[in-house]
C-alpha positions in Angstrom: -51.1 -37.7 -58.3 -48.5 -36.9 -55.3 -45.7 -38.8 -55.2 -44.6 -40.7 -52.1 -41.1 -38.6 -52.3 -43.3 -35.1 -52.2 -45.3 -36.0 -49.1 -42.2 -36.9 -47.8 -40.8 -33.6 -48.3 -44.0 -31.8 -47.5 -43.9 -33.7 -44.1 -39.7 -33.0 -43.3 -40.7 -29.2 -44.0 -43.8 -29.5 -41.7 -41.1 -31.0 -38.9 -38.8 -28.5 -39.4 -41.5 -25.6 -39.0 -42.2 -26.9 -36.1 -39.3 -27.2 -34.5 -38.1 -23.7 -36.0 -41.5 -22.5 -33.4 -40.9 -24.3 -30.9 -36.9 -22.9 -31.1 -38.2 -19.4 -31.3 -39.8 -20.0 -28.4 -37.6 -21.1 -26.6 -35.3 -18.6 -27.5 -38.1 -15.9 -26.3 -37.9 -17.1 -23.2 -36.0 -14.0 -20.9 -32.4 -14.3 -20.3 -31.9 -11.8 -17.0 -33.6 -9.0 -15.8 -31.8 -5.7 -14.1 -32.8 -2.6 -13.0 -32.4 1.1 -11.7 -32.8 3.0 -8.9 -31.7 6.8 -8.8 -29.9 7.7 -5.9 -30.6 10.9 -4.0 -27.8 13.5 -4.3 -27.3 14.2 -0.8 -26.2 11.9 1.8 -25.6 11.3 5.5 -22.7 10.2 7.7 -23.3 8.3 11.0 -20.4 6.8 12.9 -21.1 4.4 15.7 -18.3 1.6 16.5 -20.8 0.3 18.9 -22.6 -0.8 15.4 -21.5 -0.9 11.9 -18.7 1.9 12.3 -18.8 4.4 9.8 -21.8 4.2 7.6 -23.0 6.4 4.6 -26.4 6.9 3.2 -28.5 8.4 0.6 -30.7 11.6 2.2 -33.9 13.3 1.0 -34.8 16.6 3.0 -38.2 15.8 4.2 -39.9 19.1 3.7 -42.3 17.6 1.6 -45.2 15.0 2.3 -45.2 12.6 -0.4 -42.0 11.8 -2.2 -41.9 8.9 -5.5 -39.2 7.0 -6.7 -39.3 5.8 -10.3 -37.5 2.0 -10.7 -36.8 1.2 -13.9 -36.7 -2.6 -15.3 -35.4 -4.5 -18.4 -35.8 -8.0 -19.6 -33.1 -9.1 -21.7 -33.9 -11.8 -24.7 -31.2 -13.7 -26.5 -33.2 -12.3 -29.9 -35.0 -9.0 -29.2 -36.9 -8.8 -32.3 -38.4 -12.7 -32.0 -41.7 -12.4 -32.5 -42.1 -15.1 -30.0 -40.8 -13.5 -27.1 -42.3 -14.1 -23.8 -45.0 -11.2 -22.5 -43.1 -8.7 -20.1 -45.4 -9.4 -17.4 -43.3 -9.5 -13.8 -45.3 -8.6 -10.4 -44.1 -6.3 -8.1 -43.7 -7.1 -4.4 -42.1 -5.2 -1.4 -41.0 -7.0 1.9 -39.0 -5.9 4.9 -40.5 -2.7 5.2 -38.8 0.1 7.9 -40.3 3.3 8.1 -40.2 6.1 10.6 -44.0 6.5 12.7 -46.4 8.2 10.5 -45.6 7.4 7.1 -46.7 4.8 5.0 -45.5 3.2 1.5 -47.7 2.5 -1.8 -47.1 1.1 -5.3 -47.9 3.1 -8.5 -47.9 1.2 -11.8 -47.0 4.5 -14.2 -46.3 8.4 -13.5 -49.8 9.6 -14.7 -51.8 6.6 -12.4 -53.7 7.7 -9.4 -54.5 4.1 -8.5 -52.2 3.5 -5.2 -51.5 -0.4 -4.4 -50.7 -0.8 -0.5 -47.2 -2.1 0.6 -48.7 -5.6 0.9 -50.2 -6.1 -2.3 -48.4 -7.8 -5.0 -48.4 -5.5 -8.5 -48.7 -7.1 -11.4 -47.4 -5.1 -14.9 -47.4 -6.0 -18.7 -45.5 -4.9 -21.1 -43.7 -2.2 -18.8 -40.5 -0.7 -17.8 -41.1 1.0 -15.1 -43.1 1.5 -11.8 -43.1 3.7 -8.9 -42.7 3.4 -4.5 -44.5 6.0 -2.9 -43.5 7.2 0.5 -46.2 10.0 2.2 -46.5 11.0 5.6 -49.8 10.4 7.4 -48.8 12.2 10.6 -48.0 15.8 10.3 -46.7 16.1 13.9 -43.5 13.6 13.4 -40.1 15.3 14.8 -37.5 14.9 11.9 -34.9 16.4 13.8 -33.2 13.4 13.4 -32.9 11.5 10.7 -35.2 8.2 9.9 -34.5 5.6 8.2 -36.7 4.0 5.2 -36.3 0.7 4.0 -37.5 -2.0 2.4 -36.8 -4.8 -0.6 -38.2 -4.2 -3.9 -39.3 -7.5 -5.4 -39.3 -7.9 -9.2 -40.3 -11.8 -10.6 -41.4 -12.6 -13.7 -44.4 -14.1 -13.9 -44.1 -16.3 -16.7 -40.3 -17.0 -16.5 -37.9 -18.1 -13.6 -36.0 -15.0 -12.7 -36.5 -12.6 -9.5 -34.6 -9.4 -8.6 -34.5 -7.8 -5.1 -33.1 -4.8 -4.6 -32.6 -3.9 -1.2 -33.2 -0.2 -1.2 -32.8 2.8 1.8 -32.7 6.8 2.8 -32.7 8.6 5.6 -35.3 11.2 5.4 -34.8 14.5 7.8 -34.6 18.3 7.9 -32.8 20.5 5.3 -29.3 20.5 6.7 -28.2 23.1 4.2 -24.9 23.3 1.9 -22.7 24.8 4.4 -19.9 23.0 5.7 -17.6 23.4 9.0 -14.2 21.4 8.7 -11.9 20.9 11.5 -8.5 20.0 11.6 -7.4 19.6 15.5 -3.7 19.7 15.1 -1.2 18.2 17.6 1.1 21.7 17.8 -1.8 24.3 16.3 -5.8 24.0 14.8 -6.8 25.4 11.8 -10.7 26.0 10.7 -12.4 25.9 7.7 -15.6 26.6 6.5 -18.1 27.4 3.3 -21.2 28.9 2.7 -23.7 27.7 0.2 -21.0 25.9 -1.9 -19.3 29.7 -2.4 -15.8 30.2 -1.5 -13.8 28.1 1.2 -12.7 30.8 4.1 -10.2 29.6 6.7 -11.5 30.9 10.1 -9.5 33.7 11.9 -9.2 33.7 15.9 -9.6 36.8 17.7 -5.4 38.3 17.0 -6.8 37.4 13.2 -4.4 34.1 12.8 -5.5 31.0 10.8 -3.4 29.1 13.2 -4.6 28.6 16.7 -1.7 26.6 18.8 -3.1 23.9 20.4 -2.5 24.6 23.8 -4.4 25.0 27.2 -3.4 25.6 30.8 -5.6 26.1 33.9 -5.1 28.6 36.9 -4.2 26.2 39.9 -5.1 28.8 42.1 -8.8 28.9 40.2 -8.6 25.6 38.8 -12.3 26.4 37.1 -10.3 29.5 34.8 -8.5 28.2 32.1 -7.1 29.8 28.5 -6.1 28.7 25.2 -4.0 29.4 22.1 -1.8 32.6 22.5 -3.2 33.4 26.1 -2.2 29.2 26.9 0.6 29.6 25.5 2.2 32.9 27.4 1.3 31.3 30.7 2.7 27.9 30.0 6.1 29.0 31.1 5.3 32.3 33.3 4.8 30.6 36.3 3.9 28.1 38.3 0.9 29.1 38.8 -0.2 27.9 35.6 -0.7 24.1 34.4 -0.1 23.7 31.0 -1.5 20.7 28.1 0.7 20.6 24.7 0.0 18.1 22.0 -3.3 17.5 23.9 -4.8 15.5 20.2 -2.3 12.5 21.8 -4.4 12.1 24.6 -7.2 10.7 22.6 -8.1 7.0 23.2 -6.5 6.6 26.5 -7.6 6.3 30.1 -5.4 9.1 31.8 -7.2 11.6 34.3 -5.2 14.5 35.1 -5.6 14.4 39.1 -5.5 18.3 39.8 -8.1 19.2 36.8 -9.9 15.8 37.1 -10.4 15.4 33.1 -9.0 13.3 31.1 -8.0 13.9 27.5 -11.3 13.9 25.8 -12.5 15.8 28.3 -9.4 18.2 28.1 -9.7 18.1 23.7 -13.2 19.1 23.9 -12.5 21.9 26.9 -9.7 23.4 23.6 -11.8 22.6 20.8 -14.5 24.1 22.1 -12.6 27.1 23.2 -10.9 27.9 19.9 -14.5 27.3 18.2 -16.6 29.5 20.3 -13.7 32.4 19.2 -14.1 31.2 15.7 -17.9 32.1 15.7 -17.5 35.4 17.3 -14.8 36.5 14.5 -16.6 34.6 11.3 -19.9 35.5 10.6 -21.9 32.8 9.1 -20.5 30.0 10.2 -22.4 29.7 13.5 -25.3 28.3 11.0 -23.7 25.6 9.9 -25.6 22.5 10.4 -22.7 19.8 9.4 -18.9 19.1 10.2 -15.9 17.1 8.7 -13.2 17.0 11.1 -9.9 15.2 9.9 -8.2 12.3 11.8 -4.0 10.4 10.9 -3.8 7.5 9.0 -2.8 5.6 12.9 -6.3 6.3 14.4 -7.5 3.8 16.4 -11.8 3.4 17.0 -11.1 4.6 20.5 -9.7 7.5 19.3 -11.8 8.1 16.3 -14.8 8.3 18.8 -12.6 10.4 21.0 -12.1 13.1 18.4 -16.0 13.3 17.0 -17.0 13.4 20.7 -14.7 17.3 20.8 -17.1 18.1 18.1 -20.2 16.9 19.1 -19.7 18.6 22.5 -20.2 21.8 20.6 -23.7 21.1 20.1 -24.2 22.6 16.3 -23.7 20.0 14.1 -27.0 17.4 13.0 -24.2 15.6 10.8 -20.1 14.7 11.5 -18.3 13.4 9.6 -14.7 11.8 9.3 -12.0 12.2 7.0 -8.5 11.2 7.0 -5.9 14.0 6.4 -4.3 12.6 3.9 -7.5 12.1 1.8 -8.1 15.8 3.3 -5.1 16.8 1.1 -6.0 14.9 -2.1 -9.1 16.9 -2.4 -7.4 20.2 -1.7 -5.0 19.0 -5.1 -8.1 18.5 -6.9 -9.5 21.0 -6.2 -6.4 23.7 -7.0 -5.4 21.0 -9.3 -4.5 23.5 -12.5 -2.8 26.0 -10.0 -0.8 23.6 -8.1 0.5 22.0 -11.3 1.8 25.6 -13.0 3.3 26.3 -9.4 5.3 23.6 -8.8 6.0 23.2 -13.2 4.7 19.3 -13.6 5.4 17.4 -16.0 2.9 14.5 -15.6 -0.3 16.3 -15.5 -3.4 13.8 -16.4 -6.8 13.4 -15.0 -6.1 9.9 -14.6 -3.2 9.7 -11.8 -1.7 7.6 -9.1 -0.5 10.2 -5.9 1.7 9.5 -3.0 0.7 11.7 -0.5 3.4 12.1 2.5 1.9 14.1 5.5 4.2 14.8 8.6 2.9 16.8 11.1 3.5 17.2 15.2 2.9 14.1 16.2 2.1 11.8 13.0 3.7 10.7 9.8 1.2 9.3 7.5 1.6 8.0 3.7 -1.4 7.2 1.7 -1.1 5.9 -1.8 -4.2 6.8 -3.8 -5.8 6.4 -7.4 -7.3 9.1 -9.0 -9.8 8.3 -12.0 -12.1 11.2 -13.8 -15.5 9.4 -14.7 -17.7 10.0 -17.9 -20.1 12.0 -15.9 -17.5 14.7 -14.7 -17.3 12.8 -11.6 -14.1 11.7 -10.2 -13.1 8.0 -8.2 -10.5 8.3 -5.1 -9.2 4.4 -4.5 -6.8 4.5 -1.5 -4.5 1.7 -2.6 -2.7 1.7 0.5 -2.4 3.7 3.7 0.2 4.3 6.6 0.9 5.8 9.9 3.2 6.6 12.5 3.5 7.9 15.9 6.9 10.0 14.5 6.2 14.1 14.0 7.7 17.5 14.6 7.6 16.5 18.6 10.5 13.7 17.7 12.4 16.0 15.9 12.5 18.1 19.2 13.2 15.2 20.9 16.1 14.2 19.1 17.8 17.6 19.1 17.0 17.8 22.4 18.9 14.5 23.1 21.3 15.3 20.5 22.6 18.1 22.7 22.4 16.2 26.2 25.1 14.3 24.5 27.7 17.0 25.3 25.6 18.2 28.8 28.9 17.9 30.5 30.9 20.2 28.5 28.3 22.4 28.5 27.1 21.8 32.5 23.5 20.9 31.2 22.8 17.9 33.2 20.6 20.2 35.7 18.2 20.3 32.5 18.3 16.8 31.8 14.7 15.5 32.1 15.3 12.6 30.4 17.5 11.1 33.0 15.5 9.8 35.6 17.8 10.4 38.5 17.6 14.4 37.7 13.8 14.1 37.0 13.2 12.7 40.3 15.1 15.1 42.3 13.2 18.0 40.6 9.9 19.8 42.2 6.7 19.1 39.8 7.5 23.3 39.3 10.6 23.2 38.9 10.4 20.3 36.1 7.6 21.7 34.2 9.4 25.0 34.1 12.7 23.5 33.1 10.5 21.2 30.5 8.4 24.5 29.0 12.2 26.1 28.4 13.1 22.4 26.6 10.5 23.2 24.0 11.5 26.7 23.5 14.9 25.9 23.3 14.1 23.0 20.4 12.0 24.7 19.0 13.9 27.6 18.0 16.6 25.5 17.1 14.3 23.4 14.7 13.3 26.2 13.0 17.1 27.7 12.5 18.0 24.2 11.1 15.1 24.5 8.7 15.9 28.0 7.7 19.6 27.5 7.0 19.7 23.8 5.4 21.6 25.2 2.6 23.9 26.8 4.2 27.0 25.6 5.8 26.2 26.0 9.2 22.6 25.1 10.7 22.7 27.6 13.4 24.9 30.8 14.3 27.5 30.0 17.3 26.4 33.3 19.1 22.4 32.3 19.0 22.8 28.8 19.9 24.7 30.5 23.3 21.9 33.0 23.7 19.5 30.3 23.5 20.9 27.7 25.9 21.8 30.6 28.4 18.0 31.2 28.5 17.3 28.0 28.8 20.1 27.2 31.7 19.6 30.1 33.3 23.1 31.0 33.8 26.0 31.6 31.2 27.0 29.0 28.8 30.0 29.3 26.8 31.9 27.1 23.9 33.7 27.2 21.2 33.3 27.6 17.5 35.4 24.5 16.7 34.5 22.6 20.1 33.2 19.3 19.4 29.8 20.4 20.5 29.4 22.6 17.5 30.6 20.5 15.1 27.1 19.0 15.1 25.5 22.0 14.0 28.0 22.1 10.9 26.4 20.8 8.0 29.3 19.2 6.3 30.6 17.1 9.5 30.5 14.0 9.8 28.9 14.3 13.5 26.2 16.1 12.0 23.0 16.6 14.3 21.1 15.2 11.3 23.7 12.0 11.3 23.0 11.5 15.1 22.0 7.6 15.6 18.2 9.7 17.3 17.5 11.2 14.1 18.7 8.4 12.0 16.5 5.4 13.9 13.3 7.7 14.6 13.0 10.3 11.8 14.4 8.9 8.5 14.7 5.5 8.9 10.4 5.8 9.6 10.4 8.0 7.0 11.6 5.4 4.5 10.2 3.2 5.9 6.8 4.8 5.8 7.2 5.3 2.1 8.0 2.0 1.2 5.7 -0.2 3.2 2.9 2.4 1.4 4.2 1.7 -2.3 4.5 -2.5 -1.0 0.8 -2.7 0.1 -0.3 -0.9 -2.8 1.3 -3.4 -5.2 4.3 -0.9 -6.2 2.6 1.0 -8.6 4.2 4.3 -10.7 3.6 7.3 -9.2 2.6 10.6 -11.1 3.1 13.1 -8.5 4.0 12.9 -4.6 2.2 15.7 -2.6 4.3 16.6 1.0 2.0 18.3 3.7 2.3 18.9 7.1 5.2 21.5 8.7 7.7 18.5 9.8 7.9 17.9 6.0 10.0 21.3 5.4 12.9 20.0 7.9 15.9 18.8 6.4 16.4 15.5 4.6 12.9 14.6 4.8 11.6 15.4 1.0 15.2 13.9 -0.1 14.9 11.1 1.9 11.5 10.4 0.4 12.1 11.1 -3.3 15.1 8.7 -2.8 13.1 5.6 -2.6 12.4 6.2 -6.2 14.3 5.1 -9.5 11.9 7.5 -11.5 11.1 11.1 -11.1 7.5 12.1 -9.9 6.8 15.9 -9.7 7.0 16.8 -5.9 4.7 18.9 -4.6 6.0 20.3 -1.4 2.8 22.6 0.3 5.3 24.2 2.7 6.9 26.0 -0.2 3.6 27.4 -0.7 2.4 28.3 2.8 -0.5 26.1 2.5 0.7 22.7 4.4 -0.8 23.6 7.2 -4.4 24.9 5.9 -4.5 22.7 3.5 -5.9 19.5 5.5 -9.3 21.6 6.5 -9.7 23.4 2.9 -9.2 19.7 1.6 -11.7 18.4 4.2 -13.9 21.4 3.5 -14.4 21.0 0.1 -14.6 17.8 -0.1 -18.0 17.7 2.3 -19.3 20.2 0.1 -18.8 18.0 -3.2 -19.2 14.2 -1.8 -22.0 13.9 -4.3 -19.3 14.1 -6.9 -16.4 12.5 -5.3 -16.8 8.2 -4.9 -13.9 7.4 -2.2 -13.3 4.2 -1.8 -10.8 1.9 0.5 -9.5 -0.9 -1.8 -7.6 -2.7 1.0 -6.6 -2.9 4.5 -4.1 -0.4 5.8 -2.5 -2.2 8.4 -1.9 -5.5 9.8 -4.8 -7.2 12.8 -3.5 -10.2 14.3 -3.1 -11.3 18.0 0.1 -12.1 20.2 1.3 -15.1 21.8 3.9 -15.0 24.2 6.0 -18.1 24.3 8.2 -18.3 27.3 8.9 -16.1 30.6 11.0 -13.9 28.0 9.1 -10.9 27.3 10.0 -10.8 23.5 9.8 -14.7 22.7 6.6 -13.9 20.9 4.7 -14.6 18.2 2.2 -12.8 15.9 -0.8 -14.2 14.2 -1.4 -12.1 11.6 -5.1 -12.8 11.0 -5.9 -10.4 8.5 -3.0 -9.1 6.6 -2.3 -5.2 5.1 -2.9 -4.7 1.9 -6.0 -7.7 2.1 -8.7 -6.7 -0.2 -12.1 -6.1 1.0 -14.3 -9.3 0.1 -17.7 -9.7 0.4 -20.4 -7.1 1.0 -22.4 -6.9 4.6 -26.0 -6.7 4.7 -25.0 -3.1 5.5 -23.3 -2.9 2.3 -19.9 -2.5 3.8 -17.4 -4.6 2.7 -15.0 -6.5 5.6 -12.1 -8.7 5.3 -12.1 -11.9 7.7 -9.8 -14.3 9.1 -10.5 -17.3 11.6 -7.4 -19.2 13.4 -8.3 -22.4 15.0 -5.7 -21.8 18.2 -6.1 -23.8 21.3 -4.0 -22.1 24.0 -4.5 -21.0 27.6 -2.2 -17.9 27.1 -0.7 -18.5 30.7 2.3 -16.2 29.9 -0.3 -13.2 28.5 -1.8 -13.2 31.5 -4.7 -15.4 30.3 -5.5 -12.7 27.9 -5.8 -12.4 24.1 -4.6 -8.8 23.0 -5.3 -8.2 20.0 -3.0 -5.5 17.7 -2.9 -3.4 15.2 0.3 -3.3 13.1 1.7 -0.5 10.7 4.6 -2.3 8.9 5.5 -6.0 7.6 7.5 -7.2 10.3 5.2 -7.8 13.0 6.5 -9.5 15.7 10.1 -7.4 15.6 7.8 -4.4 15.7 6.3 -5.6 19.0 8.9 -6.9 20.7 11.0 -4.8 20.5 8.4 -2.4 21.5 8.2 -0.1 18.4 5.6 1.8 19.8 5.1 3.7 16.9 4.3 1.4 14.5 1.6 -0.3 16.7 -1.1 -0.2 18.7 -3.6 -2.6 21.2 -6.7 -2.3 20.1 -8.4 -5.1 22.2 -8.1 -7.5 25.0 -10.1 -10.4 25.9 -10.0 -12.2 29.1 -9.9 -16.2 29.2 -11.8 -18.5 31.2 -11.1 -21.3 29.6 -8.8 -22.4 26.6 -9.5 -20.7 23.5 -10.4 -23.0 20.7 -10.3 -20.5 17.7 -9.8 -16.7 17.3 -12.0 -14.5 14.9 -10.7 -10.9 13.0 -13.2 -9.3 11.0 -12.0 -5.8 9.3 -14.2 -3.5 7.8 -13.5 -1.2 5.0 -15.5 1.9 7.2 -12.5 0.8 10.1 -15.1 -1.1 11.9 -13.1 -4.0 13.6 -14.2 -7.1 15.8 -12.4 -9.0 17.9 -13.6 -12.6 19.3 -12.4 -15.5 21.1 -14.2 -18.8 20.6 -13.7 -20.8 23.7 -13.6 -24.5 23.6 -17.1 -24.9 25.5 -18.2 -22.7 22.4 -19.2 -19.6 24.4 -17.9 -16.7 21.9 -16.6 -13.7 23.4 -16.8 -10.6 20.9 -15.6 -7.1 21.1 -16.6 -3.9 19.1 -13.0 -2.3 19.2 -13.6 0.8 20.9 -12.0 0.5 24.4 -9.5 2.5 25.8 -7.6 0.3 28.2 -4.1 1.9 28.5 -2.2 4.8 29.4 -0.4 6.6 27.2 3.0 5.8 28.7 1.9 2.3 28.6 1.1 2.8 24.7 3.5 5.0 23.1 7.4 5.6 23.4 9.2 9.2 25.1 9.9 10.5 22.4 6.2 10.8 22.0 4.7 11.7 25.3 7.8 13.6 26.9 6.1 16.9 25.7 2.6 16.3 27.7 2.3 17.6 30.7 1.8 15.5 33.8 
């Protein structure tokens, strides 16, 4: 007979088994789900600031009809092995469907099944991984010239469990634009050319007189106004005669509203006129390159959207390329390190040589300074990961270092009866013929130039220039004998050792170095001060005196210094960068971390002109938050300001600020540092004011008045002249 205590005992183990099931299934039940989707290996680069800016996607050469793309799945179980576990049975949905005319998407359960589920049926699978989206053309006679989009939402829900994945997936599908690349880098003072053939060797274009470097000049006959030369040919006319009107430095033209009255273009018009001209010579001298289907053309750190759209315009006017793209030239330099990465390193001797590095690049060309800090991180799958930590730039290049010489020397144009040269004076200006100034001007830059480059030369020596070729070259320049002395006070600023020092002038010291250091500090700030490995100097400017001092200065530690110029290659090395890095995107992830600059608005407080203040909506160095439907991320700021702006003009202008000290930078018009990328006019008080930043340099503007009615801008509008925007020092060498 069974005791009362075992039944007891039989019934507590009974419990317990039950509950044990019942736990085991409830541990069966599925945790998450993910998933994969293989990405294509080629991609496409669209920018439109009239839309989403600049905007990458996957691309699959359509040469095909029927393409499949496997996803794969996983359900994840607290216990794998339970033997309880839930059935894998999810259904398969797709939604939001895009495709171009003439195609049409299915669903496939497995690779070997022939059984095709239309885009609006709902695919059920058990115990599987995987499944397939079919896309097939049904219309042989579809024009792929241009690339269509695909798109739709994959749909994965589990059946018998509470958990539902979309992924959002999309492709541009178009012709074979091949593997050769074109990349252009439109200098201010000369334009260099790049370009590969089917991922071989990287050739830097020669002109027609077999140069890599084309100067970036063009002048027009006036007395055939249609006839017109560039480079070399541009730049003997420029000071021949009058005859002749001449464009330097034409890349500052970009983004702004200025017609020249005798040619009737203005400088997008006058950019694509020299780009063209230098690249039609290009083709005739490179075979190959005229096949090239796609083009990388490299823009400074300071770009605004107006003149980003400027400068792809120059190479769209060509009328070759199906894709452009845009890359900055410091990133442009980056990749030419990578890729000459083991050479570089034995040149210049480094001593911190890793895969895994943190770079300060410092790029001073004609017109630009620009300092990018950037991370460099080699991935398990040979790839590599470019974070730009922080960029900079300024309107400061190898033009205000002319400048300052040039004012520098007026200093003493009494003792050396030079004030009949003086342009910068306005009284002298004025009483000068437009000939007679632009040929005075043309003799300027000669003159500065050739001094620049003696200063560069001798910087080691005791004396920057020779007495006897300073008076040959300001005799030329006068146009009538100029005499002084070895030990006059005038040429104790061309002694290196004297406290009057040309390099010691209060011009050199307030616009070279000082942005110099300032540059490379507010690059390190924004990037959260991290240690740099190496710092990489590019760009010609970078080789004059002081500068790479100046810049290794700001630094308690000892980076390796890579200094291109002492290489030759600081000029080429932007469009082999650029180059090379369109051929090898697939490999290269480039990402912007954080905002570059500072986007804020201005409110003028009083009749006094610099009683201002700056809202700073979105600040530099401001990560990028939250991912678009897109898939670009954007940083966004809203400031709840009621105001009427009376002393703006009943405007909001909207800025864009390169350096920490906003409102000192703008009013005390530090053109250099700034820019106005956006007005919006008031009709009644505002009631709040919207930034939105995006991380492909998309940026909105909008004013939300206080009846509600929202007034929003796509920052792309040119609205100023360039005298309006920038200081002399920066437009003194255009022609007018």
């Amino acid at each position: 007979m069974i005791s009362d205590l075992s039944i007891l005992l039989f019934d507590i183990l009974i419990v317990f088994m039950l509950l044990g099931s019942i736990g085991l299934i409830a541990i069966g039940k599925p945790m998450d789900m993910n998933y994969r989707v293989d990405k294509f290996l080629d991609s496409f680069e669209k920018t439109d600031y009239n839309k989403n800016g600049r905007v990458k996607t996957d691309y699959l050469v359509w040469n095909i009809s029927e393409y499949t793309v496997k996803i794969e799945y996983w359900i994840f179980y607290k216990w794998k092995n339970n033997p309880f576990n839930r059935k894998n049975k999810v259904s398969v949905k797709l939604d939001n469907i895009k495709l171009p005319g003439g195609f049409e998407v299915t669903l496939i359960k497995k690779s070997d099944d022939f059984n095709e589920c239309p885009s609006d049926y709902e695919m059920l699978l058990t115990n599987s991984s995987e499944f397939l989206v079919k896309i097939k053309q049904t219309d042989n006679n579809i024009d792929l010239s241009q690339p269509q989009l695909v798109k739709y939402d994959i749909n994965i829900i589990g059946v018998n469990f509470n958990i539902r994945k979309t992924i959002s997936y999309k492709f541009l599908i178009g012709e074979d634009l091949g593997e050769s690349w074109v990349a252009f880098d439109p200098g201010t003072t000369a334009t260099t050319i790049a370009f590969e053939k089917n991922s071989t060797e990287i050739t830097i274009a020669k002109n027609k007189d077999g140069e890599t470097l084309t100067p970036s000049v063009l002048v027009f006959d006036r007395n055939a106004i249609k006839s017109s030369f560039y480079g070399d040919d541009a730049e003997n006319r420029i000071r021949s005669t009058a005859q002749y009107l001449g464009f330097r430095s034409i890349k500052k033209l970009l983004g702004f509203k200025d017609t020249n009255k005798e040619t009737g273009k203005n400088g997008k018009e006058l950019a694509e006129k020299l780009v063209g001209d230098i690249y039609n010579d290009i083709k005739k001298n490179n075979l190959g390159i005229e096949n090239s289907k796609r083009a990388i053309v490299a823009i400074p750190n300071n770009y605004t959207a107006a003149k980003i759209k400027d400068m792809l315009s120059c190479i769209e006017n060509l009328g070759q390329f199906k894709e452009i793209r845009t890359i900055y030239e410091v990133e442009a330099i980056i990749f030419y390190y990578l890729s000459n990465k083991s050479l570089l390193e034995r040149q210049y001797s480094c001593n911190n040589s890793n895969a895994n590095e943190i770079v300060l690049v410092f790029d001073m060309g004609g017109a630009t300074i620009n300092a990018t800090v950037a991370q460099i991180s080699k991935q398990n799958n040979d790839t590599y990961e470019v974070n730009i930590l922080s960029k900079i730039g300024y309107g400061i290049g190898g033009d205000t270092i002319d400048y300052c010489i040039l004012k520098s020397i007026f200093e003493y144009e009494k003792d050396l009866d030079l004030q009949h040269l003086n342009i910068f004076d306005k009284k002298i200006r004025a009483a000068l013929t437009p000939e007679n100034y632009i040929k005075i001007k043309e003799d300027l830059i000669k003159l500065s130039l050739k001094i620049k480059l003696q200063i560069t030369k001798n910087q080691s020596k005791s004396e920057f220039i020779p007495a006897n070729d300073l008076q040959i070259y300001l005799t030329k320049a006068a146009g009538k004998n100029i005499y002084f002395d070895s030990d006059s006070n005038f040429y104790r600023i061309f002694k290196k050792s004297s406290k009057f020092s040309i390099l010691k002038n209060k011009c050199f010291m307030d616009l070279i170095y000082k942005n110099v250091s300032d540059a490379v500090n507010e690059t390190l700030k924004i990037a959260g001060s991290p240690k740099i490995n190496k710092i990489i100097l590019s760009g010609r400017s970078t080789s004059f005196p002081n500068i790479e001092s100046n810049i290794s200065g700001e630094f308690s530690y000892s980076p390796d210094i890579l200094n291109l110029n002492k290489t030759g290659v600081a000029k080429t090395a932007v469009a082999e960068g650029a180059c090379w890095y369109g051929a090898n995107n697939n490999c290269i992830k480039l990402n912007n971390l954080k905002t570059s600059a500072n986007f804020g608005f201005v409110k003028t407080k009083s009749p006094d002109k610099q009683n201002i203040q700056f809202i700073n909506l979105v600040g530099a160095g401001q990560k990028y938050g939250e991912t678009e439907n897109v898939g670009i991320k954007f940083a966004q700021n809203t400031e709840i300001f009621r105001d009427l702006f009376n002393f703006d003009g009943k405007k909001v202008n909207f800025y864009q600020v390169m350096g920490s000290d906003c409102e000192t930078i703008i009013a005390e018009k530090q053109k250099h540092k700034y820019s106005k990328i956006e007005t919006i006019k008031l009709n009644q008080e505002s009631e709040k004011i919207v930034i939105r930043v995006s991380e492909n340099d998309d940026v909105n503007c909008s004013v939300c008045l206080v009846n509600g009615y929202l007034e929003e801008r796509k920052v792309v509008i040119a609205d100023q002249e360039i005298t309006e925007a920038n200081e002399e020092h920066y437009t003194w060498i255009l022609s007018n």
